[in-house]
Structure formats: structure tokens, C-alpha cells
C-alpha positions as CSV (number, residue, x, y, z in Angstrom):
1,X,182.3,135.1,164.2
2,X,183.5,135.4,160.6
3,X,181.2,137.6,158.5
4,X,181.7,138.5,154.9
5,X,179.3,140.4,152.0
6,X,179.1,138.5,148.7
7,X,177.7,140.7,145.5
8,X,175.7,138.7,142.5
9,X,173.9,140.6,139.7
10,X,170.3,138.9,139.6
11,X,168.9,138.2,136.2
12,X,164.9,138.3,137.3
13,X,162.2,137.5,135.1
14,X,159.4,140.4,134.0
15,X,157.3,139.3,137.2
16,X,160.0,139.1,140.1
17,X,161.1,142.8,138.5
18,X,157.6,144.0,139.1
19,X,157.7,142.4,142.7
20,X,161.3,144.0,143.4
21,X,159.9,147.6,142.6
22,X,156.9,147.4,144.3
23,X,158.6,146.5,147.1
24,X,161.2,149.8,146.9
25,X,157.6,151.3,146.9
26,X,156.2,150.3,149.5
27,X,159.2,150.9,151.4
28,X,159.8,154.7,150.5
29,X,156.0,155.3,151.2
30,X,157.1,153.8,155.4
31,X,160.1,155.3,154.9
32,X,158.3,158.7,154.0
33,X,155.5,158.7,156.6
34,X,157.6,157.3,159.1
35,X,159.8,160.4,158.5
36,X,157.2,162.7,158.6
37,X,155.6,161.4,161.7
38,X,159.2,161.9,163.5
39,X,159.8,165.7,161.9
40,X,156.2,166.6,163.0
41,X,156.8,165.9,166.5
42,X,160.2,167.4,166.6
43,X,158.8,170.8,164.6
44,X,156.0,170.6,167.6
45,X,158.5,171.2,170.0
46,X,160.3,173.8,169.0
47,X,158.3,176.4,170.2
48,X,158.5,178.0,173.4
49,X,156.1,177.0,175.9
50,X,154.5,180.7,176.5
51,X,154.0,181.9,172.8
52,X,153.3,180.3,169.4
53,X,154.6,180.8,165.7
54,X,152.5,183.8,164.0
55,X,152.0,181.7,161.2
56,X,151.4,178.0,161.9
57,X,152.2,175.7,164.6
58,X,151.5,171.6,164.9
59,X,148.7,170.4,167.1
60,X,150.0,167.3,168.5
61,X,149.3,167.3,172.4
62,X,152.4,167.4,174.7
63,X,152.0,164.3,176.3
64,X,152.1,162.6,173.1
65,X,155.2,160.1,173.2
66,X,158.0,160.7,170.9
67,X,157.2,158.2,167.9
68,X,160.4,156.0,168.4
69,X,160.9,152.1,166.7
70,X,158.6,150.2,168.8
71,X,155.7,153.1,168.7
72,X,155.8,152.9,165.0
73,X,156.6,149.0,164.7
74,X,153.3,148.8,167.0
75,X,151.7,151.0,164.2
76,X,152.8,149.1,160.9
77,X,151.5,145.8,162.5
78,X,147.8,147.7,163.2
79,X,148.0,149.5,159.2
80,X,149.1,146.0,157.5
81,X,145.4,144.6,159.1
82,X,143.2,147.0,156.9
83,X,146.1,148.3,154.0
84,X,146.0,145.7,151.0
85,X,149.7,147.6,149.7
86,X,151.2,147.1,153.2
87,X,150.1,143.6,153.1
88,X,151.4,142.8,149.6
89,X,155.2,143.3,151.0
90,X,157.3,141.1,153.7
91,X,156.8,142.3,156.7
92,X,160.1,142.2,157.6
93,X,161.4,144.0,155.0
94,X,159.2,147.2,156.4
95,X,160.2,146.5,160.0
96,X,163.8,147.0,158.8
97,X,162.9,150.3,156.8
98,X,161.9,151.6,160.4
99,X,165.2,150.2,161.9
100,X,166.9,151.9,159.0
101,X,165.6,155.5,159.9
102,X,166.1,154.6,163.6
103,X,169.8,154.4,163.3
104,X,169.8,157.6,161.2
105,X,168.3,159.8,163.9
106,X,170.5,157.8,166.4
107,X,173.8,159.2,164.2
108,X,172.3,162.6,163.5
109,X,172.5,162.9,167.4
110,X,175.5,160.9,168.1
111,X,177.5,161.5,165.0
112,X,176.2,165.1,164.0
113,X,175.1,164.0,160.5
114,X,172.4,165.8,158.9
115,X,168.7,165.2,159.8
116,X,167.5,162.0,157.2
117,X,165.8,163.0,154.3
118,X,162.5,162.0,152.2
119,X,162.9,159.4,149.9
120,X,161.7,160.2,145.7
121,X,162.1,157.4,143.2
122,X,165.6,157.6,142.9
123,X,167.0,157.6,146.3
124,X,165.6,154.7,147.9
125,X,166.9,151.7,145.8
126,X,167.3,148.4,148.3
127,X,165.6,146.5,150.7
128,X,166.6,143.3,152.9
129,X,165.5,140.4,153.8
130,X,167.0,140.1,157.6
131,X,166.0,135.9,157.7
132,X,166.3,133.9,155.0
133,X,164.9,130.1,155.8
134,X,165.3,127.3,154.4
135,X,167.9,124.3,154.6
136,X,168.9,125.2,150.6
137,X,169.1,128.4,149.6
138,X,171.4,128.5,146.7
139,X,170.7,125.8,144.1
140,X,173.5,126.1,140.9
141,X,172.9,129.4,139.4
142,X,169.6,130.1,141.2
143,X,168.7,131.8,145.0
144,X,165.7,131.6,146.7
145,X,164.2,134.7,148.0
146,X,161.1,135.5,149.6
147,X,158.1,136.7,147.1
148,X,160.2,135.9,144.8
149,X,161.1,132.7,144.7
150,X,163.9,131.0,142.7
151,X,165.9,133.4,140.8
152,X,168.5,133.8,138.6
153,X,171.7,135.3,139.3
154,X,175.5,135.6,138.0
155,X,177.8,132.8,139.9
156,X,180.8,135.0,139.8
157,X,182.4,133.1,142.1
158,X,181.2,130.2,144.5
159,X,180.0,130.5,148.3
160,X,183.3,129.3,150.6
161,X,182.0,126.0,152.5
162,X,180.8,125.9,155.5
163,X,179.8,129.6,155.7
164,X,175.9,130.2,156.4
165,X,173.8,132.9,154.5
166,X,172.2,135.0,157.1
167,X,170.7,138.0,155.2
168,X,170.0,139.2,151.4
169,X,170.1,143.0,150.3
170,X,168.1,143.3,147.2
171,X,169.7,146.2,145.4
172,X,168.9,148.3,142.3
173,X,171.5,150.0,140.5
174,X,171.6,151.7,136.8
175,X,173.1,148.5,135.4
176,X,170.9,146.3,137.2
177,X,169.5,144.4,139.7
178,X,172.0,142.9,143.0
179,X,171.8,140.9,145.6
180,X,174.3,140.9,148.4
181,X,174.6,137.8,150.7
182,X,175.8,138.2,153.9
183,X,177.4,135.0,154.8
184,X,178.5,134.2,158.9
185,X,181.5,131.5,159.9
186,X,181.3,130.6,163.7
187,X,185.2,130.7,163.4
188,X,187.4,133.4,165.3
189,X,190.4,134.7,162.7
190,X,193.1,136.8,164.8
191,X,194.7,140.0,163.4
192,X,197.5,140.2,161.8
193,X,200.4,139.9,163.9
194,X,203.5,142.5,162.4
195,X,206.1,140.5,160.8
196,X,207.9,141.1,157.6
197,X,208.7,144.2,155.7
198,X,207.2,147.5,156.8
199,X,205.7,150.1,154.5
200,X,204.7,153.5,154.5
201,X,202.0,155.2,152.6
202,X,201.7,158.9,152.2
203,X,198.5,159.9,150.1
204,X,198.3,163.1,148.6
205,X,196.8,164.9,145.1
206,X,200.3,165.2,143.7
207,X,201.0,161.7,143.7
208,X,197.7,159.4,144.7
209,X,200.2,157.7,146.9
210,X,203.9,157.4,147.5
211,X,205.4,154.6,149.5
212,X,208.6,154.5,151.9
213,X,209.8,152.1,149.0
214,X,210.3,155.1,146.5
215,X,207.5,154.0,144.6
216,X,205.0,156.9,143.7
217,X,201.4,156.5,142.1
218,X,199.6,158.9,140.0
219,X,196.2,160.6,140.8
220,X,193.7,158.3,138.2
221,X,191.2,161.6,137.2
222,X,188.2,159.0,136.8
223,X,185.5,161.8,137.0
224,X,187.7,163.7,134.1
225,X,187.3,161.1,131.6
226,X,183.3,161.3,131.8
227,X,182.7,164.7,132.5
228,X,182.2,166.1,129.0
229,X,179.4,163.2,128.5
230,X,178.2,163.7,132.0
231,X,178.2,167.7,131.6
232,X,176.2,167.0,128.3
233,X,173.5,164.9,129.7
234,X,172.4,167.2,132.3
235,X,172.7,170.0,130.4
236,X,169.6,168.0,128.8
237,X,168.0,167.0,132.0
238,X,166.8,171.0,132.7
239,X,164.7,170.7,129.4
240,X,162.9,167.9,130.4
241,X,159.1,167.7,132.4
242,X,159.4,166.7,135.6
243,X,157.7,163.6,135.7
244,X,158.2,162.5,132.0
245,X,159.4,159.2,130.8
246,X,161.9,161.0,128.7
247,X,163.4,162.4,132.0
248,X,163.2,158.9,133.9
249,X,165.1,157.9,130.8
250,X,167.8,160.4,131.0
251,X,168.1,160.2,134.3
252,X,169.0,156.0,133.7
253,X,171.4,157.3,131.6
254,X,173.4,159.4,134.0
255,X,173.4,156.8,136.5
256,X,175.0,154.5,134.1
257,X,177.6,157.0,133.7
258,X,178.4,157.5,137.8
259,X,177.9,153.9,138.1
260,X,180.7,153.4,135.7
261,X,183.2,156.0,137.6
262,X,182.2,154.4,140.7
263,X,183.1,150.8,139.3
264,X,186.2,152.0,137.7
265,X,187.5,154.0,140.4
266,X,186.8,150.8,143.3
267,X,188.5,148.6,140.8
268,X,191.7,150.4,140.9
269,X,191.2,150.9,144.5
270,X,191.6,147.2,144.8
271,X,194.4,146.3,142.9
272,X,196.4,149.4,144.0
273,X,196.1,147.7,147.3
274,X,196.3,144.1,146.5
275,X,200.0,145.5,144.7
276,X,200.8,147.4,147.4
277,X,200.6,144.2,150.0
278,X,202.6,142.3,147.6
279,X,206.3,141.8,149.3
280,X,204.8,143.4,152.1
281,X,204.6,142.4,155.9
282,X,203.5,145.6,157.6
283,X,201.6,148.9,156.1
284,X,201.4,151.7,157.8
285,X,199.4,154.9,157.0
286,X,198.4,158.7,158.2
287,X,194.9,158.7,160.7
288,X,192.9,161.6,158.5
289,X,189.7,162.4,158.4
290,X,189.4,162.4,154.7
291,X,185.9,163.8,154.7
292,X,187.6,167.9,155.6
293,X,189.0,167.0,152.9
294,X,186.1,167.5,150.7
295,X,185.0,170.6,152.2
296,X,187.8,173.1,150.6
297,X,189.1,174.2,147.6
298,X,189.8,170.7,146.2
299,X,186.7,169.1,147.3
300,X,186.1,167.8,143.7
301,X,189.4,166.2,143.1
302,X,189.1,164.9,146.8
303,X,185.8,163.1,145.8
304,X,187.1,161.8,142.7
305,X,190.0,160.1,144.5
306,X,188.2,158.4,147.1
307,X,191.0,158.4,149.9
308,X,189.1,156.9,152.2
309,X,187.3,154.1,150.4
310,X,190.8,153.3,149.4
311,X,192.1,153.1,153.1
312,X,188.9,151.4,154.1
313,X,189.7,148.6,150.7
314,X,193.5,148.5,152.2
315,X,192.8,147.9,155.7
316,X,190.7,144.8,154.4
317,X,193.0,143.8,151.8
318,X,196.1,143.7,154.2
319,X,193.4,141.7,156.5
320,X,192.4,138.9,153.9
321,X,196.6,138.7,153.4
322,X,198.4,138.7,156.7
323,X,199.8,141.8,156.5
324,X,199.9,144.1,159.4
325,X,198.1,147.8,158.7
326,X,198.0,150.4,161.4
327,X,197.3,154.6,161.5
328,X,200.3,156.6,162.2
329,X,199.4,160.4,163.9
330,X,199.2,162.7,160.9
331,X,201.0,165.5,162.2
332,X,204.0,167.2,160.8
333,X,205.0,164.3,158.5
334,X,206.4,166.1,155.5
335,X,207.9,168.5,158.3
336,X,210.4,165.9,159.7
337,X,213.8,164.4,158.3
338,X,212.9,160.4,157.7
339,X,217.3,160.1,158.1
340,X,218.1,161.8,161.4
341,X,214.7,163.0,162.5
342,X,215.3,166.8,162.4
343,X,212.5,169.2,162.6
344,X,212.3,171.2,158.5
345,X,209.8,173.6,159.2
346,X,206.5,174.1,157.0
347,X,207.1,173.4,153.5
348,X,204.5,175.1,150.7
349,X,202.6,172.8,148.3
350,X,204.7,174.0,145.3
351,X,208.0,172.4,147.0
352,X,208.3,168.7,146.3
353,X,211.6,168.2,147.2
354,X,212.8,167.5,150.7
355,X,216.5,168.8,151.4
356,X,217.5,167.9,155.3
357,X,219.4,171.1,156.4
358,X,221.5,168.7,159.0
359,X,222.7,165.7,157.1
360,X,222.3,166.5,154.2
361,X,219.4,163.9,152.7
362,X,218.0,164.8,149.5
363,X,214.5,163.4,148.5
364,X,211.2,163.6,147.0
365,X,208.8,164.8,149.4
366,X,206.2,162.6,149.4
367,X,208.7,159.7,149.5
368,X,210.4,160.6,152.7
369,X,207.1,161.7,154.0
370,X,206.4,157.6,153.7
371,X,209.4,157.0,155.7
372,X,208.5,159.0,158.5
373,X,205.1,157.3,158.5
374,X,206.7,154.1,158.5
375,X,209.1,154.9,161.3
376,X,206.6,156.4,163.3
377,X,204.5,153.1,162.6
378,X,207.5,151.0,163.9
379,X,208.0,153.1,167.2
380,X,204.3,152.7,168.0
381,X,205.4,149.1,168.2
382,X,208.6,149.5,169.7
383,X,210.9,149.3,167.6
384,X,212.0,152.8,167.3
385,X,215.6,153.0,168.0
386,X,216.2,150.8,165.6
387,X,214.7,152.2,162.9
388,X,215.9,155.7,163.2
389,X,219.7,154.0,162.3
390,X,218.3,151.7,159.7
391,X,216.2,153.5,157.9
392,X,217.8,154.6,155.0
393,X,219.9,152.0,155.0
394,X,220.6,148.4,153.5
395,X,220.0,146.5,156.5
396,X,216.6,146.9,155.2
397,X,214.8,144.3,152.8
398,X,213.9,146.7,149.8
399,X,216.3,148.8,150.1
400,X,218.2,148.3,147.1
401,X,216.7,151.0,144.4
402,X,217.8,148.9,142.1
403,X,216.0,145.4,143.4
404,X,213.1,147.4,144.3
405,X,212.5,149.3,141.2
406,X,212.7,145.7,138.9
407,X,210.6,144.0,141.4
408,X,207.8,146.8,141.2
409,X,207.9,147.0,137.5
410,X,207.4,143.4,137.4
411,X,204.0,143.8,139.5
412,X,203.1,146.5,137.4
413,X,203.5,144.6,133.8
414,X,201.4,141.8,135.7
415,X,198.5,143.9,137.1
416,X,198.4,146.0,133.6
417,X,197.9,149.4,135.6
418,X,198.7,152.4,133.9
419,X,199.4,154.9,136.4
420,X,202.1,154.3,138.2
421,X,205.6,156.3,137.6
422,X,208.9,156.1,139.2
């Protein structure tokens, strides 16, 4: 089964906007009680069962069941009989809202994420629509929802044939209404099979990433550009009433700002990757967990990169294009000799050039840090002794610096990015 998410910007008229946030209402008032009901009978059990708090302590009794997905489904279905506002919304659409906060209590425990949080105006900003029925859907320019009938929406690009919408996500964002159709093929698409020519990728916040190829790729600073008008606007935001229309107005403001870092930053993300598949057969990069990377010293600039929305764009880009991608172990990469595989010791941060003490091979550091990825990539797929005699050699295609560095320069003056630098 082939499954893909298509995004549209809706263009609703004054009445199906009124419909769309009353809906977000009604869901962050199940999302918030459902929440409450589930934190009340966790704080009830916290105690021990000879003593009680000195201050306060819930009075629920301790054969009450714990209020899971069904208990609360069970629940919603009894409240929509005698609630007017529950009755006003899809019932569907709630029944998901409880599905939703399921699954975040299943990964708090599985996962160890944080325990789910309450939902204000701000945070809770789509809703889906898990059946959509009907023989036509999509009719020109136009999309049938439920409640809201027939609307409006930007064709950016048509719906592949044969492929069957199975879902709508109704989302608000700063610039706008979206709707994002998830559309099913009973078709079965194998993975890439490796073939062609293979590619390392080291990423780093030197150089965003350099490939086995020689080619290296500045760090965009996306958050940079934007901060002195983001810094401004919140500097405003403590002088307003909580509550006020002229804070709900500010605040529409700064989300137009993030939503334009976010944009710009998943837009580079995309062609970086659709360039880096070009004259590529096989990519290979490091298995990190980019999220301790946000957790030191250069959590900021880690954020602002977005390593691994990038990896997660590349995996599907290479997908969508044939081309093979695979994670390499991450361990001692800049510590090993791409040439003759010699052990270099720990290099610091401030040296950026590798020097191989036994034969001799002199090169940027992050660049022969993208050859050992690629080698080790190969030797997971046994091809290893090979690789270690032909790797910095010109039995390889791309070797050349000469044909490579024309050939990426052509790319370049064709995608019109900026940032790249030999």
C-alpha cells in the first residue's frame, strides 16, 4: 500500500471559517477535559496507601477504572445526547481528539516523552476527518468536506490517478488555512536496490554538510535573518493584556515570522537533497540522534539547522528517485584515515584539516569524514575490500576534481542556491 500526504491552502468563505474554528474549539475543550480526567486519576494514585497529602488529595474511589480510549469514547457518545456544542461538531473528528491523547500517553510510557499538555488557543490548530465519503470528492479547484461543504482551495498540483483520498487534516497556520489529503495506492513499490555511484554525507555546524565528492555546504543561519524583527516583536508581546485583541494580533504576527523560517528553512532542505541525489546512485549517512544535539551548548544553532528534518526530507527524496540511502555507525568517523584506514586519534573542533600520519593524505576534515561514511556504507553491503583500494582513486565515477567540481557548479547555477562553497 502506497500512501502519500498532499498539502493545499484552502481559500474558505466567512461561514466555513467560523465552522473550522469552532471546531478547533470544541476539540481543545475534549482535548482539555479528557486530559484532566486522565491527570486526576494518575495524581489519585500517587499517594501511599497508609497516609494522605497534608494539603489535598483527589477523592476518586480505588476501584475506579483508569479512564482509557474506550471509557472516554463510551462518555463523549452519552455528553453529545444532552451537549448542544458537542453535537454541533463531527463526531469523528472528537473520537480522533481522544485517539490523539491516547497515543501521547502510550509514547510518554513507551518513548519517555513528556506527560501531554493542556491545550490554550494557540496550540491546538487541526483536526481530521478520518472518512471522507463520497464517489467525488475533488471537483476542479473545489473539495468537499464534511460541515463544510464545497470549498475552495489552491490546485498546486493535481492528484496522481488512480490514488484514493482516505483522510483530510484541516490545518490552521499564521498564513492560513490547509488541508492535507492523505491519498492510498493498493500498489507495492520496492526499495531502492544500490546501484550507481555512492555518496557520503557528513553533517556538521562548520559546514551544513560535506560530501565524499569534495563538495561542502554552508550552515543557511535562517533564524539569524529574522531574529532582530522577531526579538522586537516580543519585546512588545510583555506589554500587552493577556487576553487583548491587540495581543492575539501580535501574537499573528510572530507566527507569521516562524512560519516564514520554517518555510524557508524546509525549502532548502528539499532542494539541498533533490541536488545531492542528482548523479547519485547510493547515499550514505551517520545514525545520530539529532535531538542531544539540541540539548548543549549549540542547541540554538542545532534547531535552526534542522538536521534531522533534513535526513528525514533525504531519506524520502532518495526514495521518490531510486537512489539507495542507508545509516552508517556514527562512531570515530573524523577519527579514521578514508585512504588506508588508520586510526588518527581525537581531533578538537578548531582542527579542520585531516593529515594521515601513515600515508600521508592530506584533506579537509569533514570531506574525508564523508569518505569514511561512504566506505563504511559500502562494507555494510559487502563491498568493502574493494573500496578501501579504490577510494581515493579514479576507478571511481566522480573522481575527477576537475569533472566533479564543473558538474556541481552546473547544479548549483540551475537550482539558484546561494550557499554552497568549494
Amino acid at each position: 500500500m502506497l500512501t502519500l500526504t498532499y498539502e493545499y491552502k484552502l481559500q474558505p468563505n466567512r461561514q466555513q471559517i467560523e465552522i473550522i474554528e469552532h471546531t478547533l474549539s470544541v476539540c481543545r475543550s475534549v482535548w482539555n477535559f479528557a486530559l484532566r480526567e486522565r491527570k486526576d486519576w494518575h495524581n489519585s494514585r500517587k499517594s501511599p496507601v497508609n497516609a494522605c497529602s497534608i494539603q489535598q488529595e483527589y477523592i476518586i474511589p480505588a476501584d475506579e477504572p483508569y479512564p482509557n480510549y474506550h471509557k472516554q469514547a463510551k462518555a463523549l457518545t452519552e455528553a453529545k445526547k444532552t451537549d448542544e456544542r458537542l453535537k454541533s461538531v463531527n463526531a469523528q473528528v472528537l473520537q480522533q481528539v481522544l485517539r490523539t491523547i491516547d497515543r501521547a500517553f502510550a509514547d510518554m510510557k513507551e518513548k519517555g516523552l513528556g506527560f501531554p499538555r493542556f491545550k490554550n488557543r494557540y496550540r491546538l490548530r487541526s483536526y481530521v476527518y478520518p472518512q471522507l465519503r463520497g464517489k467525488e470528492l475533488v471537483k476542479g479547484n473545489q473539495i468537499k468536506l464534511p460541515q463544510l461543504g464545497w470549498v475552495r482551495f489552491r490546485k498546486s498540483r493535481d492528484i496522481p490517478e488512480g490514488f484514493k483520498i482516505k483522510q483530510a487534516r484541516v490545518v490552521r497556520k499564521a498564513s492560513g488555512y490547509f488541508v492535507m489529503l492523505s491519498l492510498q495506492l493498493d500498489v507495492d513499490v520496492p526499495q531502492p536496490f544500490p546501484h550507481g555511484h555512492p555518496r557520503g554525507l557528513d553533517l556538521g555546524f562548520d559546514k551544513f554538510v560535506a560530501t565524499s565528492d569534495g563538495l561542502e555546504v554552508k550552515r543557511p543561519r535562517f533564524l539569524k535573518s529574522l531574529q532582530r524583527k522577531l526579538r522586537s516583536l516580543q519585546r512588545r508581546l510583555k506589554n500587552k493584556q493577556k487576553g487583548s485583541n491587540n495581543r492575539h494580533k501580535l501574537n499573528r504576527k510572530i507566527a507569521r515570522v516562524h512560519q516564514r523560517i520554517s518555510d524557508t528553512r524546509k525549502d532548502w532542505h528539499f532542494k539541498l537533497a533533490h541536488h545531492l541525489c542528482d548523479g547519485a546512485g547510493m547515499i550514505f549517512v551517520e545514525d545520530i540522534n539529532f535531538r542531544t544535539w539540541q540539548r548543549g551548548m549549540l542547541s540554538k544553532h542545532a534547531a535552526d539547522a534542522g538536521f534531522g528534518q533534513f535526513v528525514n526530507i533525504l531519506q524520502w527524496v532518495c526514495w521518490k528517485r531510486d537512489v539507495y540511502f542507508a545509516k552508517v555507525d556514527k562512531d570515530g568517523t573524523s577519527q579514521e584515515c578514508s585512504r588506508c584506514g588508520t586510526e588518527t586519534g581525537k581531533k578538537t573542533l578548531e582542527i579542520r584539516i585531516h593529515n594521515c600520519p601513515e600515508c600521508g593524505y592530506i584533506g579537509a576534515r569533514d570531506v574525508v569524514s564523508g569518505e569514511v561514511i561512504r566506505n563504511r556504507g559500502l562494507s555494510d553491503l559487502g563491498q568493502g575490500l574493494d573500496v578501501k583500494q579504490n577510494a581515493c582513486g579514479d576507478d571511481l565515477a566522480g573522481a575527477l576534481p576537475s569533472q566533479e567540481s564543473v558538474r556541481q557548479e552546473s547544479l548549483v547555477a540551475r537550482l539558484g542556491i546561494s550557499h554552497y562553497s568549494r
